[in-house]
C-alpha positions in Angstrom: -24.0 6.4 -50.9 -20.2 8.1 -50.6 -22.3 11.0 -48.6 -23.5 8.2 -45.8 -20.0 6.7 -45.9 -18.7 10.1 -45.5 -20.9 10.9 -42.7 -20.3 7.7 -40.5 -16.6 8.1 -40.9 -16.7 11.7 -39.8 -19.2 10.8 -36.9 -16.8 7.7 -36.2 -13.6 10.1 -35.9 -15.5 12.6 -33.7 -16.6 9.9 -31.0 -12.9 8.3 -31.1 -11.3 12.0 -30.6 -14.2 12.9 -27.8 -13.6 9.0 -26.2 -9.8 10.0 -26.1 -10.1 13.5 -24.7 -12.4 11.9 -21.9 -10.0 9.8 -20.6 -6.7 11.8 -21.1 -6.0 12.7 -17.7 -7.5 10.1 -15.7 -6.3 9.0 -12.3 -5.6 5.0 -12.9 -4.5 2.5 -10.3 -0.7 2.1 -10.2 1.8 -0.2 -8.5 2.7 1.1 -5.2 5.5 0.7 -3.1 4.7 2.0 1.2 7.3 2.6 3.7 5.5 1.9 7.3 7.0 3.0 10.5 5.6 2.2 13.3 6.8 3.2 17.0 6.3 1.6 20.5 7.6 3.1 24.0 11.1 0.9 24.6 11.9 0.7 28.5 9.0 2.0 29.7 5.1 2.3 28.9 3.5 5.6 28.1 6.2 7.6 26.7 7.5 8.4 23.4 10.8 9.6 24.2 12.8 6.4 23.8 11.0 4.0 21.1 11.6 1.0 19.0 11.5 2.2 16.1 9.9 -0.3 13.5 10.4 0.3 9.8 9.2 -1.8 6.8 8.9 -1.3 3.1 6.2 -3.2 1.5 4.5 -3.8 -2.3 1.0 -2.4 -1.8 -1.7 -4.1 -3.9 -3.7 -1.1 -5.2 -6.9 -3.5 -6.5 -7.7 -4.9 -2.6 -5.4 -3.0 -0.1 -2.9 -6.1 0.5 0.2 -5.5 1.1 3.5 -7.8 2.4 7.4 -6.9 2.5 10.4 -6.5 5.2 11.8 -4.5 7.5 13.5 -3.9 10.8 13.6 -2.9 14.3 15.9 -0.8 16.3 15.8 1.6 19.4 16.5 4.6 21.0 18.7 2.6 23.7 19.4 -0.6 22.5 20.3 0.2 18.9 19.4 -2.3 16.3 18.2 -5.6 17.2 16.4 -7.5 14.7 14.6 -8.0 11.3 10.8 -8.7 10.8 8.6 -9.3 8.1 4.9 -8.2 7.4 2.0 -8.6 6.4 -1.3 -6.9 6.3 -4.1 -4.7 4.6 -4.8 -0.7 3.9 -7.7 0.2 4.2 -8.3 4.2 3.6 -5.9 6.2 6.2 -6.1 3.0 8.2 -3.8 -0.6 8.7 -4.0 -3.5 10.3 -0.9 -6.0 10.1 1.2 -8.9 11.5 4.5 -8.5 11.9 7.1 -11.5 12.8 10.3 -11.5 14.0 12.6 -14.1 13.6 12.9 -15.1 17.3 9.3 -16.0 17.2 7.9 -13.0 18.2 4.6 -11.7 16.4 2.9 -8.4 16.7 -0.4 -7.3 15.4 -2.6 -4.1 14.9 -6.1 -4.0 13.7 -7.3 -0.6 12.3 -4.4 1.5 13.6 -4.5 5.5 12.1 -1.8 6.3 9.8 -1.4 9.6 11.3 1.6 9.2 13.0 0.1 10.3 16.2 -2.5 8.0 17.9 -1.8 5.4 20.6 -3.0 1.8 19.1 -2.6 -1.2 21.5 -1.3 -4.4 19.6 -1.6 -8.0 20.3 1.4 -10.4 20.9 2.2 -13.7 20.7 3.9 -14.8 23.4 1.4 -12.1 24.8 3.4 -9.9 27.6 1.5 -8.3 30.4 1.8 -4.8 29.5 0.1 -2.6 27.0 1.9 -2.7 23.1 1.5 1.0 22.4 2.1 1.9 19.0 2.2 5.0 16.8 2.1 4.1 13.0 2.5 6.4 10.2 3.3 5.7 6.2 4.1 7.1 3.2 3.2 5.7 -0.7 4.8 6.0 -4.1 3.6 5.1 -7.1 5.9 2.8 -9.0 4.3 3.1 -12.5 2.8 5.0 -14.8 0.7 3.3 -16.9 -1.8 5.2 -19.0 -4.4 2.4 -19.6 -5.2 -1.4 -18.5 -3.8 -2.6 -22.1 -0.1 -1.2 -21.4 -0.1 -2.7 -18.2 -1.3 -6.1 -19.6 1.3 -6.0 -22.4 4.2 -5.2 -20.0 3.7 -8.0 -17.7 5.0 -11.2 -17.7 1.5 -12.9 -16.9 -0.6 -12.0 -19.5 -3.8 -13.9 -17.8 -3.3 -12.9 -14.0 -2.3 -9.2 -15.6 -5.9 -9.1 -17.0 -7.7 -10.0 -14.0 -5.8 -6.8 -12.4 -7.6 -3.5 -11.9 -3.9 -1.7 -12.3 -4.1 0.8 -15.3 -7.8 1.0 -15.0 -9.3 4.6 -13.9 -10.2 4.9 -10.3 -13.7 5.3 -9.4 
């Protein structure tokens, strides 16, 4: 009998250590922070010489892609001129956002390339009757470092919307 005991605690120890070496390592989902910049011709349509220059900082939901935050706009020529605040989704090295300016102003992209370098036309409301080019690039941080889905759970303040999280699981 102290053999089989023996022999299930040993086998028990050896799936526990192989369990642990398995996931030591693992890439895990992690609060993000994103800065976006985004750039549209200022003064005149087709060039990239003069821009507004659009720049917002955002919490970026790792578990869907949503993200929302602030920001501001300023140009080449006209210096800084307002503050906006956004909204939107990341989907792979895409975006698509809203973006609203406190004069009533709102901008949106659908789909644009994060590459910095391709022309995407945006929609307006009021709408204007020339072309919104924009050029939209970003960059992402990880703002954690959890090692599993339990230490995220026990850091955060809701315990019950923590669990429903995929933050500190592995990524598939």
């Amino acid at each position: 009998m102290k053999k089989i005991i023996l022999a299930v605690a040993v086998a028990a120890t050896a799936v526990m250590a192989l369990a642990a070496s398995a996931s030591a390592g693992v890439e895990r989902y992690q609060t993000q922070s994103m800065t976006i910049t985004a750039v549209q011709p200022e003064g005149a349509v087709g060039q990239f010489q003069n821009v507004w220059t659009h720049t917002y900082t955002v919490e970026l939901n790792p578990c869907d892609g949503s993200f929302s935050g602030v920001g501001s706009l300023s140009g080449t020529i006209n210096g800084f001129y307002s503050t906006e605040t956004i909204a939107g989704h990341l989907d792979g090295d895409a975006i698509s956002f809203t973006a609203n300016r406190p004069d009533g102003v709102e901008y949106s992209l659908s789909s644009a390339p994060l590459d910095g370098k391709t022309v995407t036309l945006a929609t307006s409301s009021p709408s204007v009757p020339w072309d919104l080019e924009f050029k939209v690039g970003a960059t992402k941080r990880n703002s954690s470092n959890y090692k599993n889905h339990g230490e995220y759970v026990s850091q955060a303040g809701n315990k019950a919307d923590a669990a429903h999280s995929c933050i500190g699981m592995p990524i598939h």
